[in-house]
C-alpha positions as a printed Julia matrix, in Angstrom:
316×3 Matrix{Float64}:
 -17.64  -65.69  -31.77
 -16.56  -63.83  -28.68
 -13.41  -61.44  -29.01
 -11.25  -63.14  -26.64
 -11.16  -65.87  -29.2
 -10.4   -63.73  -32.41
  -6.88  -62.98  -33.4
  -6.22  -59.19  -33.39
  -4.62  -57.1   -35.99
  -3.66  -53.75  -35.38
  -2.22  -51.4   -38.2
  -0.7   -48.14  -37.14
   1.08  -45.39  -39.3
   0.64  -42.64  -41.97
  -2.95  -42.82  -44.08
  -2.58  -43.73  -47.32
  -4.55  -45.06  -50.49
  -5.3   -48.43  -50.91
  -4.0   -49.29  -47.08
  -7.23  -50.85  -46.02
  -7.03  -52.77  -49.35
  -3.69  -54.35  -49.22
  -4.23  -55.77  -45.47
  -7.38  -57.13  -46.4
  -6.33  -58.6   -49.7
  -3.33  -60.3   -47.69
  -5.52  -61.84  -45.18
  -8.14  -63.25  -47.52
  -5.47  -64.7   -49.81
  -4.6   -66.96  -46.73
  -7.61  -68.42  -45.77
  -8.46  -65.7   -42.8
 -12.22  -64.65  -42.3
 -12.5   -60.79  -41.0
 -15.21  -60.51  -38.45
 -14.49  -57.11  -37.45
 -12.85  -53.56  -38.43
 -12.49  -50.14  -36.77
 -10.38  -47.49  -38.28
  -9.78  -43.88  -36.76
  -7.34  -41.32  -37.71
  -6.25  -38.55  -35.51
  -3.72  -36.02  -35.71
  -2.09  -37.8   -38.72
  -1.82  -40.82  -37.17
  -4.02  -43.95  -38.95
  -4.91  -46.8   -36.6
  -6.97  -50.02  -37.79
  -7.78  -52.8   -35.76
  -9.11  -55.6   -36.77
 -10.54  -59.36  -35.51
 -10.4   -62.27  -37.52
 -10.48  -65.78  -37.56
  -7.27  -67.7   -38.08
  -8.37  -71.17  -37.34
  -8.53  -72.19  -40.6
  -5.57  -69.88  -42.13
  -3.52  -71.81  -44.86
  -0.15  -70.29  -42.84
   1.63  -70.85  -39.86
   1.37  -67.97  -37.66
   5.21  -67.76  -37.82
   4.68  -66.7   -41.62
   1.06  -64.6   -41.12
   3.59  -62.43  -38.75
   6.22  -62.62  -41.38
   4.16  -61.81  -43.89
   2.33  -58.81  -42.32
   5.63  -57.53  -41.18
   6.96  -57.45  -44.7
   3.78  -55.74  -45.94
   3.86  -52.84  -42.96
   7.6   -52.33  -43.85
   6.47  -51.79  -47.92
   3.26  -49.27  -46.85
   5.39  -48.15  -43.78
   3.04  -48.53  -40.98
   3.85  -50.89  -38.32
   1.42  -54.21  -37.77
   0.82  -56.43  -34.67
  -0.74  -59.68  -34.39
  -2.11  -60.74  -31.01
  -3.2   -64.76  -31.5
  -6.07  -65.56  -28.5
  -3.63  -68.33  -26.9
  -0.95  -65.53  -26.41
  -3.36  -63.57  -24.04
  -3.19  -65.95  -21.59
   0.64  -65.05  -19.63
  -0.26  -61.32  -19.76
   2.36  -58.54  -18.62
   1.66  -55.24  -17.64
   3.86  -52.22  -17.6
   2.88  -49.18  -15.15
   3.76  -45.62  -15.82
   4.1   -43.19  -13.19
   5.8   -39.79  -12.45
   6.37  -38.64   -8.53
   3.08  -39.95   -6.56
   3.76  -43.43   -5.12
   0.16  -44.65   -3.83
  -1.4   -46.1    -6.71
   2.01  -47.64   -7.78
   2.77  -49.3    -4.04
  -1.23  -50.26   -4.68
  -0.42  -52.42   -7.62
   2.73  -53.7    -6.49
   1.07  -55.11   -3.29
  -1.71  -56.6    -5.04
  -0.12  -57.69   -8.09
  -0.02  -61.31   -7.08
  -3.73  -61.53   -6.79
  -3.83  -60.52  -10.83
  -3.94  -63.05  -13.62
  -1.15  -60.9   -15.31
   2.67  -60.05  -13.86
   3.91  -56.55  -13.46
   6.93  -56.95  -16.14
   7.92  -53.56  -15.8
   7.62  -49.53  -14.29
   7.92  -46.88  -16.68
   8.77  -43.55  -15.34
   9.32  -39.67  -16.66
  11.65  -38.76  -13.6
  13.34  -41.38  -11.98
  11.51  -40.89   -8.33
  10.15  -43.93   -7.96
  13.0   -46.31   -9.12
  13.4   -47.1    -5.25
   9.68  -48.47   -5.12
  10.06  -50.65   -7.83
  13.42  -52.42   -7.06
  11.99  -52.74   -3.29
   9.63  -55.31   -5.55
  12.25  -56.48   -7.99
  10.77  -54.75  -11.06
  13.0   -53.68  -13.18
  12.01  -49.67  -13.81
  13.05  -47.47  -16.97
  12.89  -43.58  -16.6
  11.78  -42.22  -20.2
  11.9   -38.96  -19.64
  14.18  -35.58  -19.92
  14.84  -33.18  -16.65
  11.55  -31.87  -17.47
   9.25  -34.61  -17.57
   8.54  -35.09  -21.11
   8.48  -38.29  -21.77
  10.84  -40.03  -25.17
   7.76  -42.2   -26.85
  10.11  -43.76  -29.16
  11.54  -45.05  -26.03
   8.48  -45.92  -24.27
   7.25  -47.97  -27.44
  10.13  -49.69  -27.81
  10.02  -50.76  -23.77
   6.56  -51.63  -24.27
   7.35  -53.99  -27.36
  10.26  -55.02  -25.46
   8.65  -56.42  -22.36
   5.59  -57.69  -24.97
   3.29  -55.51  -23.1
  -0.25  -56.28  -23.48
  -1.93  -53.83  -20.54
  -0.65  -50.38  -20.07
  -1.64  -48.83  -16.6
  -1.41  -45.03  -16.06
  -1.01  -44.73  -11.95
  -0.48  -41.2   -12.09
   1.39  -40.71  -15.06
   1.14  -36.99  -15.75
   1.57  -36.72  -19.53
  -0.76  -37.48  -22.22
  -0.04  -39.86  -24.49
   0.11  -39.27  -28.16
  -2.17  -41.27  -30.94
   1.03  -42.6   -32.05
   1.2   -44.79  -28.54
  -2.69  -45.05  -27.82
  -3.89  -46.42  -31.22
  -1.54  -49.47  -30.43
  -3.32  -50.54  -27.22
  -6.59  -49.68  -27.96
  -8.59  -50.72  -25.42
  -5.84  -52.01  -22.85
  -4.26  -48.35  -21.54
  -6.43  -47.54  -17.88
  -5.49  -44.61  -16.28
  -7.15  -42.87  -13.14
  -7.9   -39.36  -12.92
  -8.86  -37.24   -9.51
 -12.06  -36.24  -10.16
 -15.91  -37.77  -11.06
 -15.48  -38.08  -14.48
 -17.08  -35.97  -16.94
 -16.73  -33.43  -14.68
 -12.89  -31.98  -14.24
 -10.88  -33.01  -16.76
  -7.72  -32.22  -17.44
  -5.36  -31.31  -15.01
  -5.51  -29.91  -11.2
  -8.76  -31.54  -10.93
  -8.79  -31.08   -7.14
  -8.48  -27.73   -7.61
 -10.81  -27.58  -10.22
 -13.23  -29.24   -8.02
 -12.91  -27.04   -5.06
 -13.01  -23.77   -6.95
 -16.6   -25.07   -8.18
 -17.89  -25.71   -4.23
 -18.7   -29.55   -5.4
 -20.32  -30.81   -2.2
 -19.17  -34.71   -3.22
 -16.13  -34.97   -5.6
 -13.98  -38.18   -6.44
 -11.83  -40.06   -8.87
 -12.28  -42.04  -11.99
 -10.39  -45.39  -13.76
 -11.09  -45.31  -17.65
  -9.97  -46.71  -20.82
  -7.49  -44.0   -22.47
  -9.1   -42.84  -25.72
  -7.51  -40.17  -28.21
 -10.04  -37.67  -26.28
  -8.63  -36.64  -22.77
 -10.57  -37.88  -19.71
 -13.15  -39.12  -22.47
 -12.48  -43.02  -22.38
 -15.08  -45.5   -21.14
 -15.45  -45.18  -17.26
 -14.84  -48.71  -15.58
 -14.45  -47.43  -11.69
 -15.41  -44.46   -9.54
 -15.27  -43.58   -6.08
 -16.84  -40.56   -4.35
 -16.1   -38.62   -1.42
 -17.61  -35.69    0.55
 -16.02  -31.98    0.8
 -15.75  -30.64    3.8
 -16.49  -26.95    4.11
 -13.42  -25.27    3.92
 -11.88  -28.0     2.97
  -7.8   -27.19    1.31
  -6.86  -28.57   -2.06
  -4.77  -30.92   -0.23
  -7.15  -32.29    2.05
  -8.94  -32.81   -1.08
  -5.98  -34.4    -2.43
  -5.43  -36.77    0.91
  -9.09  -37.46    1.19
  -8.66  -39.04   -2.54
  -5.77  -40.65   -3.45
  -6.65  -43.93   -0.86
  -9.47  -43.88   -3.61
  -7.42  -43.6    -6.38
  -5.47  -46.42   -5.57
  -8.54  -48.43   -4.77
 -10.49  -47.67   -7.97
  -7.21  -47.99  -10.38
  -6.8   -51.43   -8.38
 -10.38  -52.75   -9.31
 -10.13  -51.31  -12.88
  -7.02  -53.31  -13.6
  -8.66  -56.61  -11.46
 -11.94  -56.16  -14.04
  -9.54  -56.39  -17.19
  -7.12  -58.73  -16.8
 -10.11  -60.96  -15.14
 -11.79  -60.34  -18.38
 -15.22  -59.45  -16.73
 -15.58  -55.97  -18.77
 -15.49  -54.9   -21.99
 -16.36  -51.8   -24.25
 -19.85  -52.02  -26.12
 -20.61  -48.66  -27.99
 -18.15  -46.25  -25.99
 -19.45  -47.97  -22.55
 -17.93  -50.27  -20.37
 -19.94  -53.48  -19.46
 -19.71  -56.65  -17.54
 -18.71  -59.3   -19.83
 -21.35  -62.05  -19.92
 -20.16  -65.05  -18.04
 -18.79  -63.24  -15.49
 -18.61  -63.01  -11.95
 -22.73  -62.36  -11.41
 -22.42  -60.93   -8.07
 -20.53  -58.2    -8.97
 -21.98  -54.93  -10.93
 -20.63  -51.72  -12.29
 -21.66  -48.65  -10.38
 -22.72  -47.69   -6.8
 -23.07  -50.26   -4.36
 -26.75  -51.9    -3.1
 -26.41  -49.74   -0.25
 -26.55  -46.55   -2.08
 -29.29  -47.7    -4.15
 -31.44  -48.73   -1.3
 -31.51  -44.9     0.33
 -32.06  -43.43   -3.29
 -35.33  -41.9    -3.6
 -37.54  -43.41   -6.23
 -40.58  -41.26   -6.71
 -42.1   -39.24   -7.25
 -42.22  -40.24  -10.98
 -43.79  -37.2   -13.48
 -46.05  -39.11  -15.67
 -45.59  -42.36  -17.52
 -42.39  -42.65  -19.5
 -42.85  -43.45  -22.86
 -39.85  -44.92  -24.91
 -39.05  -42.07  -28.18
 -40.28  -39.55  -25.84
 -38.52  -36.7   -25.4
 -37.29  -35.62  -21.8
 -37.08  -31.73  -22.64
């Protein structure tokens, strides 16, 4: 059965014995077949998601909820249930900090997206003005240095029944505590050709290592910093001599554009994450593929070959 039609369960708090066990137990006890489980723990923080079948449940979802919620309040971890029909009205909250162009990006687009922009989410309150210009109401999280309350941002997120979280230039990380809860539905873009650069100043970064092409990358947010699955990249050449801010002003159009397309491929359904990789989602839209465009691959070079590959064989 395909995971858009699976209800998902995600736990998220403290490890403790016999956790997995009492979720389980619950579920089976009403009627629900588990298809699916993934657990991870990092930095204290437990997180298990997992996809079942609730077509057949002996309970209303009213009372699964219910239920579940009683049972996260006992082991005190806090449980979500996503049913398949409630992915269809979508909202999506975007977090930013000072930089506007990714954010103006969305907001222009945002009626081409099966989703609505329910909210902006900022750590300094520069870029209320952008979002009232578009009638979205905008929350600033943070202190008068930035750092962001995630208490607060959780509670916005569960407020406006957030189901996609888009980073367009939001520069803090976020804790396990807020990424085990969307696994798999936080994008973010970062200024450089992912693997390479991560972290921050990645302009800089790139410069200071004389890359000849450099770029910018949309990914799934993972636990691991600039490690998520890549969905979008975009590449551009440096100019000798070139300043970090030309750098900067040669990428952010790109930014905005591969953030945009990232956010299109998700909430269009058309990608998903198969063994830490993003892929097209099969039924998509068959003209469209991940990567660099026909052009590209019509001017690479494709020989000379060394030998005959053989599969097992190492490349060493």
């Amino acid at each position: 059965m395909n995971h858009r039609e699976l209800t998902e369960i995600t736990v998220v708090g403290d490890d403790d014995t016999g956790l997995v066990a009492r979720v389980t137990t619950l579920l089976f006890e009403r009627g629900i077949n588990i298809e699916d489980v993934d657990q991870a723990v990092r930095e204290g923080v437990f997180r298990m998601t997992i996809l079942v079948e609730t077509s057949e449940m002996s309970v209303s979802k009213h009372r699964l909820r219910r239920d579940l919620a009683e049972l996260g309040d006992d082991l005190n971890v806090d449980v979500r249930v996503r049913f398949p029909s409630e992915r269809d009205s979508r909202q999506v909250a975007v977090l930013v900090t000072k930089e506007s162009h990714c954010l103006r990006r969305l907001l222009d687009e945002r009626n081409e997206f099966d989703a609505e922009i329910g909210v902006v989410i900022g750590n300094h309150d520069d870029l209320e003005p952008v979002a009232k210009e578009h009638g979205i109401p905008f929350h600033d999280v943070g202190d008068e240095r930035g750092v962001h309350d995630e208490e607060r941002l959780l509670s916005l997120l569960d407020d406006y029944d957030v189901d996609l979280v888009v980073l367009a230039r939001f520069m803090r990380i976020l804790s396990p505590n807020v990424v085990f809860r969307y696994e798999g539905r936080i994008i973010n873009i970062h200024p450089s050709l992912l693997p390479a650069f991560p972290g921050a100043k990645a302009y800089r970064q790139a410069k200071e290592a004389g890359a000849r092409i450099a770029g910018v990358t949309a990914h799934y947010v993972t636990t691991d910093l600039d490690q998520g699955p890549i969905i979008t990249q975009r590449a551009f050449n440096v100019p000798d001599g070139a300043s970090v801010d030309e750098l900067r002003e040669r990428g952010q159009p790109l930014e905005a554009d591969a953030l945009l397309e990232a956010v299109r491929l998700h909430l269009n359904d058309d990608v998903e994450i198969r063994r830490g990789r993003t892929e097209l989602r099969d039924g998509g839209d068959e003209t469209y593929h991940l990567g660099m465009p026909d052009e590209l691959d019509d001017v690479t070079p494709d020989g000379p070959v060394d030998g005959t590959i053989t599969v097992g064989k190492s490349d060493d």
